[in-house]
N, C-alpha and C positions, 0 to 999 in steps of 0.2 A: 551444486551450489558453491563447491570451495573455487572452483575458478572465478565464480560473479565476486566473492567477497574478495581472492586475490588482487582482482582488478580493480576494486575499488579502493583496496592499502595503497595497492601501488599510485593512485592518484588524491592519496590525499586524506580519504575517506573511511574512516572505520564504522563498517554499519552495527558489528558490536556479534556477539559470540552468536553460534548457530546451533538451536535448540530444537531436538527433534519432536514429532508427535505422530498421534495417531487416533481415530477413531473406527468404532463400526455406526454407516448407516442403518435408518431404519430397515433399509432391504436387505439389508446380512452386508453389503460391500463391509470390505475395510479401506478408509481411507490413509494414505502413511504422507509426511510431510516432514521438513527442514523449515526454517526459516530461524531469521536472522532475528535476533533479543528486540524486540519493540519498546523496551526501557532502555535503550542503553544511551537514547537522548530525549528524556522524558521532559525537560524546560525546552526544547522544540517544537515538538507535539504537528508539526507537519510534515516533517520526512518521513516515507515509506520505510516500511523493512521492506527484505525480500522473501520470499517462499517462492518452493519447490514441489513442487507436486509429488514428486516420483512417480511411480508408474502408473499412480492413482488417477484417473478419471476424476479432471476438475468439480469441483461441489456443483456448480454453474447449471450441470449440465442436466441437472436431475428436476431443475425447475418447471414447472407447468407453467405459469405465466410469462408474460413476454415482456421485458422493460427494458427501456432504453435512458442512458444515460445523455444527457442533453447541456450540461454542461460540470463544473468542476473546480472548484478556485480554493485559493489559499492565503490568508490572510497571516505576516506575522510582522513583529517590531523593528525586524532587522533583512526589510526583502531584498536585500544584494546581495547579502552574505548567507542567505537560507539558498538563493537564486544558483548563486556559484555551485552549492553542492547538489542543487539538480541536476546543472552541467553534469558534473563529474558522473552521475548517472546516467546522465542520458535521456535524462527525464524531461520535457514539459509540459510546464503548469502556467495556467495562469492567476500567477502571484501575487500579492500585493500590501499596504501597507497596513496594518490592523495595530491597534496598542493590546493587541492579546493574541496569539498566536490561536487558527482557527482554520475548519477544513468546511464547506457549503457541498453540497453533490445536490445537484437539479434531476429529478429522472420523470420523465413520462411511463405510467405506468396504466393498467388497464382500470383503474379509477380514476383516471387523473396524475396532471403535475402533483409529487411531490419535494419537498425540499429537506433536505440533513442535513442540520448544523453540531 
């Protein structure tokens, strides 16, 4: 992960210190993981951190059911200047203007559309 966080100083970007973890699944797995401080721009509240899996076999993957993600947006006060530092990731989102910073995930799931705000 120190390379992903070097590259984002060097453009600009501080995703903010990287804090390790770790669990055991239910089935004995240990999961082990990095990621980058998800407070370290809390009046945000829509940029990513990042995480690392390590050699850990994603959580994802241990799912029985089947869902699909069908859409994804991002609502904040300031979407040019939130916009820019998706660039700088590499990231897109489809963005836009909200007077409250906010994330929607649309997914088709085996019950049905549901929606997370």
């Amino acid at each position: 992960m120190s390379v992903e966080v070097r590259n984002l100083l060097k453009v600009g970007y501080d995703p903010g210190r990287v804090l390790s973890g770790s669990r055991v699944t239910s089935n004995g797995d240990r999961l082990c993981w990095e990621l980058t401080d998800p407070d370290t721009h809390p009046q945000n509240k829509v940029l990513p951190f990042l995480i690392d899996w390590k050699k850990s076999q994603h959580p994802s993957l241990q799912l029985d059911a089947v869902i699909g993600i069908t859409d994804f947006e991002a609502y904040h006060p300031d979407p040019e200047g939130v916009q820019e530092i998706f660039k700088k990731m590499n990231v897109a989102i489809n963005l836009r203007y909200g007077t409250e910073p906010g994330l929607v995930l649309y997914m088709d799931t085996p019950r049905g559309q549901v929606t997370l705000t």
